[in-house]
gemmi code that builds the backbone of each chain (N, CA, C; Angstrom):
import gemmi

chains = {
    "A": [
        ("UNK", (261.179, 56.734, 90.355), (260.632, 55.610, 91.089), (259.663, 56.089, 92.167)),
        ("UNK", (258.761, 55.177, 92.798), (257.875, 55.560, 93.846), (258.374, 55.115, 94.927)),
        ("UNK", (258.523, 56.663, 96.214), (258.914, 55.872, 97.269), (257.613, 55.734, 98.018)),
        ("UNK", (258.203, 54.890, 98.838), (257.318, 54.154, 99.630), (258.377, 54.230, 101.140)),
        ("UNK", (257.203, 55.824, 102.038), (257.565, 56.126, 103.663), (256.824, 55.478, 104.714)),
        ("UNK", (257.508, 54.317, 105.616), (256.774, 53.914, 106.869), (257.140, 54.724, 107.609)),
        ("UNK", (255.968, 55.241, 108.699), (255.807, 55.531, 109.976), (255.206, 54.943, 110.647)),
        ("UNK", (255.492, 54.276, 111.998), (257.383, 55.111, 112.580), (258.069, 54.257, 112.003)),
        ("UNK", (259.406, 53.987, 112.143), (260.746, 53.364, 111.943), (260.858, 52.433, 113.049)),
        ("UNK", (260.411, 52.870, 114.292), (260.307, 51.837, 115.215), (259.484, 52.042, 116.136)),
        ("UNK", (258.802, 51.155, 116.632), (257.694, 51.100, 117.796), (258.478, 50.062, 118.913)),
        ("UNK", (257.714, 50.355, 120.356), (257.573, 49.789, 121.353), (256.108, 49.570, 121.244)),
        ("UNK", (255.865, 48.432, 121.894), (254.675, 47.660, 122.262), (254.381, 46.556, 123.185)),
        ("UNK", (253.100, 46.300, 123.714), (253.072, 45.029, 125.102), (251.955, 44.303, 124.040)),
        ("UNK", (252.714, 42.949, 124.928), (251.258, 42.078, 124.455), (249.981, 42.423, 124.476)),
        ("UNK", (249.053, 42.236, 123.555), (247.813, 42.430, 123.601), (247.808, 43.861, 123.005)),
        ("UNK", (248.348, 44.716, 122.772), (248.451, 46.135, 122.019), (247.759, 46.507, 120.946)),
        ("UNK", (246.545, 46.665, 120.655), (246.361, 47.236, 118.878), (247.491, 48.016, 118.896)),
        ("UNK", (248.333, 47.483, 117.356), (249.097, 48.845, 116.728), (249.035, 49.208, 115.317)),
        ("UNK", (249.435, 50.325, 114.741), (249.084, 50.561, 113.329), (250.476, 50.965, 112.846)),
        ("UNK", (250.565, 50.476, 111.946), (251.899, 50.973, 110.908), (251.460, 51.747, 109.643)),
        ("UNK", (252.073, 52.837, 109.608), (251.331, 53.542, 108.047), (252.560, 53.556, 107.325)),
        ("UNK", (251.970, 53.096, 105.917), (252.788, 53.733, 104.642), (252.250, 54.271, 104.095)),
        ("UNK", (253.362, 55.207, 103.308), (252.503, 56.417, 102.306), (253.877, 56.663, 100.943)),
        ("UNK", (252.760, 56.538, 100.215), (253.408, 55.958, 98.486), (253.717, 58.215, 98.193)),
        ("UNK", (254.727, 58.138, 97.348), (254.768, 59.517, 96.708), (253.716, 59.656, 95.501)),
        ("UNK", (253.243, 58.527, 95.030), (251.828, 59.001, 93.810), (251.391, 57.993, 94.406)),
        ("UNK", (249.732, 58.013, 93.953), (249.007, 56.725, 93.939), (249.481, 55.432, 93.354)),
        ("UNK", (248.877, 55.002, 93.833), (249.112, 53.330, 93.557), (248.135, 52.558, 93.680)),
        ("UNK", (246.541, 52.950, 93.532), (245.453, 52.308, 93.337), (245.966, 51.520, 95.082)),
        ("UNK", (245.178, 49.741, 94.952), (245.593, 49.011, 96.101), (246.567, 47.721, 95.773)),
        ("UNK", (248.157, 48.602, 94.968), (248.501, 48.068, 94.849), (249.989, 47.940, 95.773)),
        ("UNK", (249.415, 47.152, 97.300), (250.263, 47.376, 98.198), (250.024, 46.477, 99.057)),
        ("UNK", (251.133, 45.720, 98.963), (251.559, 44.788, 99.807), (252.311, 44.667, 100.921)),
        ("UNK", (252.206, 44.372, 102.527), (252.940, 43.998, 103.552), (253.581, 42.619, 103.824)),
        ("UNK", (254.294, 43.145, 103.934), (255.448, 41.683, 104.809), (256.199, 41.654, 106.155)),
        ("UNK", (256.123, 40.367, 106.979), (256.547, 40.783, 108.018), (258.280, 39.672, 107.872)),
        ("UNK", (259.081, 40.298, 108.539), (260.563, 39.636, 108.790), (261.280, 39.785, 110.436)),
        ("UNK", (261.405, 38.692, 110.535), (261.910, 38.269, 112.071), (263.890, 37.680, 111.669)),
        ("UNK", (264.351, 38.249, 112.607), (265.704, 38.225, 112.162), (266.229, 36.735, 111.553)),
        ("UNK", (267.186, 36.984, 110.523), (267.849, 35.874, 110.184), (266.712, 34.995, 109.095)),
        ("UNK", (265.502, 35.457, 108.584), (264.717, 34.535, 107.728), (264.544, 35.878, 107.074)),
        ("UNK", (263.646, 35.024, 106.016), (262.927, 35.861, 104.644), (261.927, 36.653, 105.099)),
        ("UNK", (261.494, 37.529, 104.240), (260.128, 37.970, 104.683), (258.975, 36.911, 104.304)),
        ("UNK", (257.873, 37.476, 105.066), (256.285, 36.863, 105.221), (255.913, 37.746, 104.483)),
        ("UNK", (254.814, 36.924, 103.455), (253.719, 37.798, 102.911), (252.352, 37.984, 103.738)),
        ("UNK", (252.242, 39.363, 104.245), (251.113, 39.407, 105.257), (249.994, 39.355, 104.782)),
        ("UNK", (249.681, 40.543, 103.770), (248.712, 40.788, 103.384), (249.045, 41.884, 101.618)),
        ("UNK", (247.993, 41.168, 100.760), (248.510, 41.766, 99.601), (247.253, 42.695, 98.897)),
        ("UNK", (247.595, 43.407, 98.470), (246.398, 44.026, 97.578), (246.152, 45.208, 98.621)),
        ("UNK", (246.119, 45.402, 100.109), (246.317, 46.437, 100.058), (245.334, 45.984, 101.443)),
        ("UNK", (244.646, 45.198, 101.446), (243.466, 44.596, 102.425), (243.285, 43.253, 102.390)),
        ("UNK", (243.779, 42.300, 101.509), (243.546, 40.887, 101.673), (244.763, 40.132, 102.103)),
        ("UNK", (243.996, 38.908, 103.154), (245.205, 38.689, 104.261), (245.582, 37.427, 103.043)),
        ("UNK", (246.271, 37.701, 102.946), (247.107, 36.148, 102.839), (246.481, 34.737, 103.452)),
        ("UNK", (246.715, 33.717, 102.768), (246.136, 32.396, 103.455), (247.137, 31.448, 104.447)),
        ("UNK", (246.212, 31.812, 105.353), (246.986, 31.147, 106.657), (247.742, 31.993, 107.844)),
        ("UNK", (247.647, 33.543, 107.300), (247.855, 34.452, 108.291), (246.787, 34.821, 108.898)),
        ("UNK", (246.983, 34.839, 110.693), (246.098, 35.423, 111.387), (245.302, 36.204, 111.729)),
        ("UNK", (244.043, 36.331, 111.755), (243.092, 37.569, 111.400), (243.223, 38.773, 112.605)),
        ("UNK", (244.184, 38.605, 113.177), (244.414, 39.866, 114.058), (245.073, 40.673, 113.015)),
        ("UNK", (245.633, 40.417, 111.853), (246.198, 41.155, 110.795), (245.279, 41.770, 110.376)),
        ("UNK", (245.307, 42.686, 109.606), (244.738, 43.600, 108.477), (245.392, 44.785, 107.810)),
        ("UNK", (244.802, 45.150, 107.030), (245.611, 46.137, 105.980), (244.033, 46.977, 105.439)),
        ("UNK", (244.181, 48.219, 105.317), (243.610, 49.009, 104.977), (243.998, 50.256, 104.063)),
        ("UNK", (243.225, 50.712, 103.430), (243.837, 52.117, 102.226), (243.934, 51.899, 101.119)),
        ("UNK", (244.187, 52.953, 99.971), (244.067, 53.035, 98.255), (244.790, 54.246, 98.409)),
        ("UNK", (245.737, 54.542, 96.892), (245.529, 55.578, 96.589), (247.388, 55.754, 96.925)),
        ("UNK", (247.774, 56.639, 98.195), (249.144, 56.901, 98.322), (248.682, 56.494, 99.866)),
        ("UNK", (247.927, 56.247, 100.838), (247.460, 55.852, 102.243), (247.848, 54.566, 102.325)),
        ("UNK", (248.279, 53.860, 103.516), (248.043, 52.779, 103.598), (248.237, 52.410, 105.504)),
        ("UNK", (247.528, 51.549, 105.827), (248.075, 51.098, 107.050), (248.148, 49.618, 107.488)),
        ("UNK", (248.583, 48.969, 108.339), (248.494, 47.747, 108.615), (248.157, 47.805, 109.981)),
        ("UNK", (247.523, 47.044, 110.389), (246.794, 46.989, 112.150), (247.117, 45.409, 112.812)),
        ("UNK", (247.705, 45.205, 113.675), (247.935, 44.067, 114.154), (246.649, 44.575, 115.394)),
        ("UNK", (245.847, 43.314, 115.434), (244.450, 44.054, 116.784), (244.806, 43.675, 118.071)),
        ("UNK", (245.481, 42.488, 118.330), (246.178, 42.466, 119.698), (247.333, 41.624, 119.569)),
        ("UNK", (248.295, 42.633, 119.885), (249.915, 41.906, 119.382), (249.761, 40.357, 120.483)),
        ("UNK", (250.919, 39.162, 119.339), (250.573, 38.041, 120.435), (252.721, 38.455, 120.544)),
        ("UNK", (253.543, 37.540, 121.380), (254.832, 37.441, 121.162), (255.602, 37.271, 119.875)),
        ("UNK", (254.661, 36.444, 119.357), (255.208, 36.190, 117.538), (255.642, 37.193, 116.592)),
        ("UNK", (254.653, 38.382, 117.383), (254.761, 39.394, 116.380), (255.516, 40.399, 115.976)),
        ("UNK", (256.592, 40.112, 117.120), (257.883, 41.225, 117.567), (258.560, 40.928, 116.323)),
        ("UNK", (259.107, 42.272, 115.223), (259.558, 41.869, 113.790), (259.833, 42.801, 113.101)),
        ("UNK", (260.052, 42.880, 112.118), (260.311, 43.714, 111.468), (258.710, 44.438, 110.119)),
        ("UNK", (258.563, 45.246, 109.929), (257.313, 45.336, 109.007), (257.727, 45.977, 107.417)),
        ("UNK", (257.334, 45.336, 106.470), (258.126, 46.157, 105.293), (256.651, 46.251, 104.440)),
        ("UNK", (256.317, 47.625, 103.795), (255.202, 47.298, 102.967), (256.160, 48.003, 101.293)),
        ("UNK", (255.331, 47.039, 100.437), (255.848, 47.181, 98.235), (254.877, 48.002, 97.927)),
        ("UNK", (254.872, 48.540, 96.750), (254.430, 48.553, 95.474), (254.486, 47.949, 94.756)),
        ("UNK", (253.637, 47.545, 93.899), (253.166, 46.744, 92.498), (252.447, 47.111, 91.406)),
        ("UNK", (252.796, 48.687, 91.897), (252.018, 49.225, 90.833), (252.855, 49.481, 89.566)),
        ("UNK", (254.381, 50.391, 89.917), (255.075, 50.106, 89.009), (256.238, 48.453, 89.024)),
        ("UNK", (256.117, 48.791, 87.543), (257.504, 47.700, 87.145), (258.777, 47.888, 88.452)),
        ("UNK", (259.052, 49.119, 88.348), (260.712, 49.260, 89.614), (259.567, 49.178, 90.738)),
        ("UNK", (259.674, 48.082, 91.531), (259.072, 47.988, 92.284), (259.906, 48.512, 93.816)),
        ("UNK", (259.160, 49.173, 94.589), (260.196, 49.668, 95.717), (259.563, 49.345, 97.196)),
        ("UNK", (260.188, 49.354, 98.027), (259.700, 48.900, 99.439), (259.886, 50.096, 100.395)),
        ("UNK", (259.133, 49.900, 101.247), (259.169, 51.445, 102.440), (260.678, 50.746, 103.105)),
        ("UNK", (260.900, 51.567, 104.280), (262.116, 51.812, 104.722), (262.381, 50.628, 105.931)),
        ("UNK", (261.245, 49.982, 106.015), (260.664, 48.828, 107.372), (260.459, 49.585, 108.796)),
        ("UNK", (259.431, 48.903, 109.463), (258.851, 49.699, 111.148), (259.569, 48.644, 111.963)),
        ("UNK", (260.799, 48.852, 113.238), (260.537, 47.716, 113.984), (259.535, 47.607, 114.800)),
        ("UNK", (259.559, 46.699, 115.212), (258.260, 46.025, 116.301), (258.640, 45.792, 117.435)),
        ("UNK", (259.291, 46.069, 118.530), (259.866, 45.696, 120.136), (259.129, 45.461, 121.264)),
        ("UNK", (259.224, 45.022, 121.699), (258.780, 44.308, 122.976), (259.207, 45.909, 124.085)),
        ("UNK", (257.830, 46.109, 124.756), (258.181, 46.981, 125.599), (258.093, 46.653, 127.027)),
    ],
    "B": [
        ("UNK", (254.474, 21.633, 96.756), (254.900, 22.467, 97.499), (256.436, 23.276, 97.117)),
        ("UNK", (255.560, 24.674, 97.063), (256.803, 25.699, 96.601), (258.047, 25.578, 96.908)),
        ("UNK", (258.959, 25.370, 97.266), (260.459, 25.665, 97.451), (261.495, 26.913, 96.261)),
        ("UNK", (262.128, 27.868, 97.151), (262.755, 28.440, 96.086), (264.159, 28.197, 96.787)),
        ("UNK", (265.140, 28.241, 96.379), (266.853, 28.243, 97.002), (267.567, 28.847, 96.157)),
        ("UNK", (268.533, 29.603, 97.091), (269.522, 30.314, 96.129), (270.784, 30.337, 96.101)),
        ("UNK", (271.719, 29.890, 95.375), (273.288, 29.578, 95.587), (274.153, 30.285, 94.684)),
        ("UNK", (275.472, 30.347, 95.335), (276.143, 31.005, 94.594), (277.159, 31.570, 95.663)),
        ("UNK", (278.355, 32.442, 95.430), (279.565, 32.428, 95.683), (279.636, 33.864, 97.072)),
        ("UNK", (279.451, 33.009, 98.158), (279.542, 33.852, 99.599), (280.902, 35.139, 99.526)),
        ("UNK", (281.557, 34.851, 98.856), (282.768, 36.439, 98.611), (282.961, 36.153, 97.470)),
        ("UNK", (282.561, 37.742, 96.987), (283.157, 37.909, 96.064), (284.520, 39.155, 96.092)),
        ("UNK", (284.604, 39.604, 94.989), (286.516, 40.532, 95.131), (285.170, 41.638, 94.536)),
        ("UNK", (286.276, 42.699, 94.806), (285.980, 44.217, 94.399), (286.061, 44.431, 92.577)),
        ("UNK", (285.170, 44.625, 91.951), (285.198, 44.920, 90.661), (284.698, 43.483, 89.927)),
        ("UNK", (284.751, 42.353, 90.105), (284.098, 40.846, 89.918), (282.262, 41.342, 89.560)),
        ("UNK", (282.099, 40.306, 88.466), (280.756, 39.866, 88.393), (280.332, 38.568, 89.433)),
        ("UNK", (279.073, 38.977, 89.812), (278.711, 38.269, 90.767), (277.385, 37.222, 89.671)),
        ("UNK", (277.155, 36.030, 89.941), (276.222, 34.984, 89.313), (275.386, 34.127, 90.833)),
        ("UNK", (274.283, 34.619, 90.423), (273.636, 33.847, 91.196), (272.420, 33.153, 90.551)),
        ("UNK", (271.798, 31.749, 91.305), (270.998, 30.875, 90.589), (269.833, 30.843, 91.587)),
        ("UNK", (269.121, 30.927, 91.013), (267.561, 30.453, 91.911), (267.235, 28.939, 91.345)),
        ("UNK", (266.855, 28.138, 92.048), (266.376, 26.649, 91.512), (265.351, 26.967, 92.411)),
        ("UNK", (263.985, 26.719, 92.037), (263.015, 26.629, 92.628), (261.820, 25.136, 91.878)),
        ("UNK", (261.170, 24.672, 92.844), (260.438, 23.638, 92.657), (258.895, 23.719, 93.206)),
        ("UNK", (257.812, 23.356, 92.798), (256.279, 23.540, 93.008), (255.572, 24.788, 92.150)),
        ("UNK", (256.393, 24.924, 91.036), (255.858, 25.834, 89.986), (256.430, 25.865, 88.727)),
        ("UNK", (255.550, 25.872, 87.762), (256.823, 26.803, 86.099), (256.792, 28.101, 85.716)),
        ("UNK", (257.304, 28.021, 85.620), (257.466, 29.680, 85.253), (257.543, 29.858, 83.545)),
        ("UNK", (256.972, 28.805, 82.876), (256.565, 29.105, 81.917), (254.933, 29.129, 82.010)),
        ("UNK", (254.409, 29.216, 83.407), (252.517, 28.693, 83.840), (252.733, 31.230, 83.530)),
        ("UNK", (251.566, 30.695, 82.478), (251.326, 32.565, 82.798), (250.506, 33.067, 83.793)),
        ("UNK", (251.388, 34.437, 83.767), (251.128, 35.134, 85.284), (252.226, 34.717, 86.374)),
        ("UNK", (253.072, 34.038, 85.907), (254.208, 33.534, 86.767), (255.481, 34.753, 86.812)),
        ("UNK", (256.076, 34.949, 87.573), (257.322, 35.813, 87.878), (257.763, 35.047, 89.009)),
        ("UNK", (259.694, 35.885, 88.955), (260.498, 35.765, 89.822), (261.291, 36.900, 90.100)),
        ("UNK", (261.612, 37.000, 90.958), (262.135, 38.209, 91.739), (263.782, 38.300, 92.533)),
        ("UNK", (264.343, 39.209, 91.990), (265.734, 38.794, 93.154), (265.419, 40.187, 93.732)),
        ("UNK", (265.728, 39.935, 94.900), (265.342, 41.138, 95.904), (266.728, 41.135, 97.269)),
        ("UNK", (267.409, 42.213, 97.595), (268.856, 42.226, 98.349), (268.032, 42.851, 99.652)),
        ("UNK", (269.378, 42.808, 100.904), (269.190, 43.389, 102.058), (269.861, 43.250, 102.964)),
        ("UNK", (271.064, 44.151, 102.413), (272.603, 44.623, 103.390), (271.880, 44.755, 104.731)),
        ("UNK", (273.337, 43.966, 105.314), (272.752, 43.731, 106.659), (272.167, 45.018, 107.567)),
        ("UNK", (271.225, 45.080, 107.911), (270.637, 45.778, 108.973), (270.072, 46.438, 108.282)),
        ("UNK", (269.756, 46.637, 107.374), (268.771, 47.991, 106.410), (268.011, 47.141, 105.633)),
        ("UNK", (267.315, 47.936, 104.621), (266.095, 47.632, 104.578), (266.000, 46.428, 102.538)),
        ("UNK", (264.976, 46.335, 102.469), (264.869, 45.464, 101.183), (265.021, 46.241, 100.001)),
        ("UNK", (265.656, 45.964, 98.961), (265.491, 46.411, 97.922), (265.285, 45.510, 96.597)),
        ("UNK", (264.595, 45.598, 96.116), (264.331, 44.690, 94.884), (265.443, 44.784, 93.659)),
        ("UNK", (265.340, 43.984, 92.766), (267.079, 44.491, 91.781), (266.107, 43.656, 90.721)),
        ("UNK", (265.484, 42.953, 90.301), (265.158, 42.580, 88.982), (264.166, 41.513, 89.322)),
        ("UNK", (263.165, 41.281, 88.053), (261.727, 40.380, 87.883), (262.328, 39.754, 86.438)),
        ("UNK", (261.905, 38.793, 86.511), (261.495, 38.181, 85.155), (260.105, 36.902, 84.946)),
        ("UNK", (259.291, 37.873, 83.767), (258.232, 36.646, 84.120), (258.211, 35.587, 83.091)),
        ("UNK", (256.902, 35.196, 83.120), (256.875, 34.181, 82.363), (256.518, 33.546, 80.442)),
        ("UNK", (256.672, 35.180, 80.146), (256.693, 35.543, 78.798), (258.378, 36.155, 78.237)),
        ("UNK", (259.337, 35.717, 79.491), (260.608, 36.484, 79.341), (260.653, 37.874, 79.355)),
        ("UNK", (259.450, 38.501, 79.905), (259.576, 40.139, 79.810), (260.681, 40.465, 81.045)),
        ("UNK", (261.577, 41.377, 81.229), (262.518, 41.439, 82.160), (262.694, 43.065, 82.715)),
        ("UNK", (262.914, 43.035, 83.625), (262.636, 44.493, 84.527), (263.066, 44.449, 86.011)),
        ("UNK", (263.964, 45.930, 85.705), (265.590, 45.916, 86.033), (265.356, 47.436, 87.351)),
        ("UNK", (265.881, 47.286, 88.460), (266.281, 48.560, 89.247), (266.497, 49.842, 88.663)),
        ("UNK", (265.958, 50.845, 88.402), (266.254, 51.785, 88.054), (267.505, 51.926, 88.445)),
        ("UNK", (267.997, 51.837, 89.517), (269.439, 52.843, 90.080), (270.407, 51.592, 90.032)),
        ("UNK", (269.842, 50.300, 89.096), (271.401, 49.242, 89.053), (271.301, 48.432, 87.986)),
        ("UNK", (270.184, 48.991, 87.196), (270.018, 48.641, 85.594), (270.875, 48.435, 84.445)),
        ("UNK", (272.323, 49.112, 84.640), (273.521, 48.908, 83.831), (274.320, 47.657, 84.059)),
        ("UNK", (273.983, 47.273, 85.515), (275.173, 46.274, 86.176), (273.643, 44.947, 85.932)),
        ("UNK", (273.103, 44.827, 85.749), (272.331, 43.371, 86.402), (271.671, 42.879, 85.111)),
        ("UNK", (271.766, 41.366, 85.377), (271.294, 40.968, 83.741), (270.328, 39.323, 84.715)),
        ("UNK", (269.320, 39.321, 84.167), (268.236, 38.472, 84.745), (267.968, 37.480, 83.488)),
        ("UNK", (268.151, 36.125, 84.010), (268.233, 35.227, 82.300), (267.164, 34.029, 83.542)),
        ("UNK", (265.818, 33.055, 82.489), (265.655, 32.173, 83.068), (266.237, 30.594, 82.386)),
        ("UNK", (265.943, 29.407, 82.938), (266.186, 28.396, 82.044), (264.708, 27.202, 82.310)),
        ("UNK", (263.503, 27.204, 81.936), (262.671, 27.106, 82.289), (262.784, 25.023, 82.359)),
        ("UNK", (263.534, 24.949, 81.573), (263.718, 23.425, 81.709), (264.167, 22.900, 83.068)),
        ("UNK", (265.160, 23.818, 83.458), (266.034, 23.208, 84.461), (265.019, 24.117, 86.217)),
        ("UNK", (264.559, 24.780, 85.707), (263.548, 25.263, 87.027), (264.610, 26.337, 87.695)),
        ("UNK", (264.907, 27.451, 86.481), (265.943, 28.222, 87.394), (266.017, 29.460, 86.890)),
        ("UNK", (266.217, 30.120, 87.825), (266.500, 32.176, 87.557), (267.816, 32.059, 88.225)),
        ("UNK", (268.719, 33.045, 86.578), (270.207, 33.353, 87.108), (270.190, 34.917, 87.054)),
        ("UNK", (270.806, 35.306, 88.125), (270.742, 37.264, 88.250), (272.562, 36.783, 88.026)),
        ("UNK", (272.883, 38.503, 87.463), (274.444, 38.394, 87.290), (274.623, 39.807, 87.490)),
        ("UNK", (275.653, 40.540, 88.226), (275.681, 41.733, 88.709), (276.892, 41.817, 88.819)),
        ("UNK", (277.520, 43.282, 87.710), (278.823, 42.962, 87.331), (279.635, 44.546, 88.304)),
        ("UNK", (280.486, 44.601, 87.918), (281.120, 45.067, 89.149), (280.869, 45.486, 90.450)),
        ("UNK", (281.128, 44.421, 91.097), (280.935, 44.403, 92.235), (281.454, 44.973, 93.369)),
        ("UNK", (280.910, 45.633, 94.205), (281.224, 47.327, 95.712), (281.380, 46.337, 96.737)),
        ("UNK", (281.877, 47.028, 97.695), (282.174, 46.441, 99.154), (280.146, 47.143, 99.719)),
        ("UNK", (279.378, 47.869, 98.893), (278.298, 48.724, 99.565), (277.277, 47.053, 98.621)),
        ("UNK", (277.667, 46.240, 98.214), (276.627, 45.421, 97.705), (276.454, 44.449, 98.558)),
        ("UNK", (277.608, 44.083, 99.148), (277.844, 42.874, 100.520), (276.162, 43.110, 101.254)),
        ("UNK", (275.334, 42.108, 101.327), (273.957, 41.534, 101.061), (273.735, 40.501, 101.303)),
        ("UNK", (272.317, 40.181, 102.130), (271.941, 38.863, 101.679), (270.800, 38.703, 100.623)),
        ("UNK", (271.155, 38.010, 99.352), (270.301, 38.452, 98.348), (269.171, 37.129, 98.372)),
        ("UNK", (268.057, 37.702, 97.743), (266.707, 36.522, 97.871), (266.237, 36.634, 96.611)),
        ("UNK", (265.635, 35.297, 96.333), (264.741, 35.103, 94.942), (263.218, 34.609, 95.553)),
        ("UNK", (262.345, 35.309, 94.760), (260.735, 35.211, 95.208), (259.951, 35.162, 94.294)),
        ("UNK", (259.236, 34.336, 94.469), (258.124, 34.000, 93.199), (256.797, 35.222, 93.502)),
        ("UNK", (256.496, 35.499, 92.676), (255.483, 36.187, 92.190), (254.497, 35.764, 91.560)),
        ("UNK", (252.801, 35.355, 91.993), (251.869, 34.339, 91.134), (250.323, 35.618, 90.995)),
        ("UNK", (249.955, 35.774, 90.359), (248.828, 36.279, 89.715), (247.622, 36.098, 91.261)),
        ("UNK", (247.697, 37.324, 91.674), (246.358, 37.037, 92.786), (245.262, 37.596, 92.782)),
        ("UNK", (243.786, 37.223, 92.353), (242.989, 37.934, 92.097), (242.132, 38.394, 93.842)),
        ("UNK", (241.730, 40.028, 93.546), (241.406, 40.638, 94.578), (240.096, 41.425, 94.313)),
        ("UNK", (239.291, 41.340, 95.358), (237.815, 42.489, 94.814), (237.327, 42.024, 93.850)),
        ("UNK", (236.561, 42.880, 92.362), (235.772, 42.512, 91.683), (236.088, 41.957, 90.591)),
        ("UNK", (237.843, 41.007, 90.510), (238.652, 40.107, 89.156), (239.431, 41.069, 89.093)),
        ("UNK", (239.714, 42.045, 89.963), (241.685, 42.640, 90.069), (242.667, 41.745, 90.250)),
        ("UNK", (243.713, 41.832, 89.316), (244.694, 40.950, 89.851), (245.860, 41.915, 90.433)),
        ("UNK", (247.177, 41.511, 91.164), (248.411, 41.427, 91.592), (248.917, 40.835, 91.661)),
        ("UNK", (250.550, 40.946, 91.952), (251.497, 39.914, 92.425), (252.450, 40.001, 93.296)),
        ("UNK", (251.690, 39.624, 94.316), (253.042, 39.972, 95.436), (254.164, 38.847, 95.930)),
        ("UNK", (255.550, 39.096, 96.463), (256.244, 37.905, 96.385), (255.510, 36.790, 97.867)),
        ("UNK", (254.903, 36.160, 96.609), (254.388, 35.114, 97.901), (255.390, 33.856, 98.427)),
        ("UNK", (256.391, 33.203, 97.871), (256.546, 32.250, 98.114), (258.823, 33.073, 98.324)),
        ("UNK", (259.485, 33.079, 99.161), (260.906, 33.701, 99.391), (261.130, 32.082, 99.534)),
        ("UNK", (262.825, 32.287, 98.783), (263.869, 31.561, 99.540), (264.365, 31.901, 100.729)),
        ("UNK", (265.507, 31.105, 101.356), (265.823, 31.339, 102.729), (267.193, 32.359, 102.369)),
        ("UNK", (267.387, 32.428, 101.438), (268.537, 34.155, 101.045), (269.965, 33.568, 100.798)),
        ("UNK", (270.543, 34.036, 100.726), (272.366, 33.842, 100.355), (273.515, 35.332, 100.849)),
        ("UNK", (273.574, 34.895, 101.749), (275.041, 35.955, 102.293), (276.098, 36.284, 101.104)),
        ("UNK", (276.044, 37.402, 100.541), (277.472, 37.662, 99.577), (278.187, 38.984, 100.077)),
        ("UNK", (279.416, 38.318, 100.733), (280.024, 39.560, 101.221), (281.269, 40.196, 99.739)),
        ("UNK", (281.304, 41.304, 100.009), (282.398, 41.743, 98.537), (283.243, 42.286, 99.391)),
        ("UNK", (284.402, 42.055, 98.946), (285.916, 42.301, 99.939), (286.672, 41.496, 99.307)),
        ("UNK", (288.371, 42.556, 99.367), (289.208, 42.094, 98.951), (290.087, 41.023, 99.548)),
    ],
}
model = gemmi.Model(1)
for chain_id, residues in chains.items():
    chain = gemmi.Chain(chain_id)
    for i, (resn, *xyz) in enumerate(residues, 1):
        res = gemmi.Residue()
        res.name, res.seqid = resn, gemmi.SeqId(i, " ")
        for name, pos in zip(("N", "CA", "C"), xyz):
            atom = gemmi.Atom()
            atom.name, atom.element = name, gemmi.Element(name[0])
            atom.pos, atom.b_iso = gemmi.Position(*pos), 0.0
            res.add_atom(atom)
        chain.add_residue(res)
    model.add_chain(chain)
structure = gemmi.Structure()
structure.add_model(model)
structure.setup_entities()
């Protein structure tokens, strides 16, 4: 199976913060990589899929960047909402697998 | 408008098959390019996916729980049943079903990421 490593595991952050979350696939995976965000007690959010395209109706302080086994996600200025959990997939293979999730904390 | 929900039996016993149902509404899953997804996530750790089935009945299973899990749809009744047979006190989970729809990206690439989650189902296993 392909794993899929986020760094870090957990962040501190203040409002207004650019921050970046990286995943990194064990083979390529073209841009087939998707983020989701999860706030306790609900499902995950689909943030952004393909690897760079936001989802409809998520906020353009989001983004997603990378191909290949790279990937990152950039929130450009954290608002309160955003304190959460971060999980990015693969879709490249069938066993599809998820990184390990980044928290997000309020510093 | 999508809705997915998932029900089924909050404890189960040690060694028990577990049955769970997805009923979901604002799609068929006989429309191609359609999938569904059951995806787990014991409390405090992280997601793991356990089985897809799309909309040609092709079916695809966890590598590491592929012996125990059997993914059936019933396209009349608007429903995905996962069944996961002996059941650990290490499976106790809240498990989710997620639709998966064909998204085209860049120059007519497609994917499918789970766009549309239910709100999950607590199954604790204990005797």
């Amino acid at each position: 199976d392909i794993q899929m490593t986020q760094s870090p595991s957990s962040l501190s952050a203040s409002v207004g913060d650019r921050v970046t979350i990286t995943c990194r696939a064990s083979q390529s995976i073209s841009s087939y990589l998707n983020w989701y965000q999860q706030k306790p007690g609900k499902a995950p959010k689909l943030l952004i899929y393909a690897a760079s395209s936001l989802q409809s109706g998520v906020p353009s302080r989001f983004s997603g960047s990378g191909s290949g086994t790279d990937f990152t996600l950039t929130i450009s200025s954290l608002q309160p909402e955003d304190f959460a959990t971060y999980y990015c997939q693969q879709s490249y293979s069938t066993a599809i697998t998820f990184g390990q999730g980044t928290r997000l904390e309020i510093k | 408008q999508v809705t997915l929900r998932e029900s089924g039996p909050a404890l189960v016993k040690p060694t028990q098959t577990l049955t769970l149902t997805c009923t979901f509404s604002g799609f068929s899953l006989s429309t191609s390019g359609m999938c569904v997804s059951w995806i787990r996530q014991p409390p405090g750790k992280a997601l793991e996916w356990l089985a897809l089935i799309d909309w040609d009945d092709d079916k695809y299973y966890s590598t590491s729980l592929k012996t125990r899990l059997t993914i059936s749809k019933d396209t009349s009744k608007n429903q995905v049943v996962l069944t996961m047979t002996n059941m650990d006190p290490v499976d106790t989970a809240t498990y989710y079903c997620a639709r998966m729809m064909e998204a085209t990206y860049g120059s007519g690439s497609t994917t499918r990421p789970f766009d549309y989650w239910g709100q999950g189902t607590l199954v604790t296993v204990s005797s």
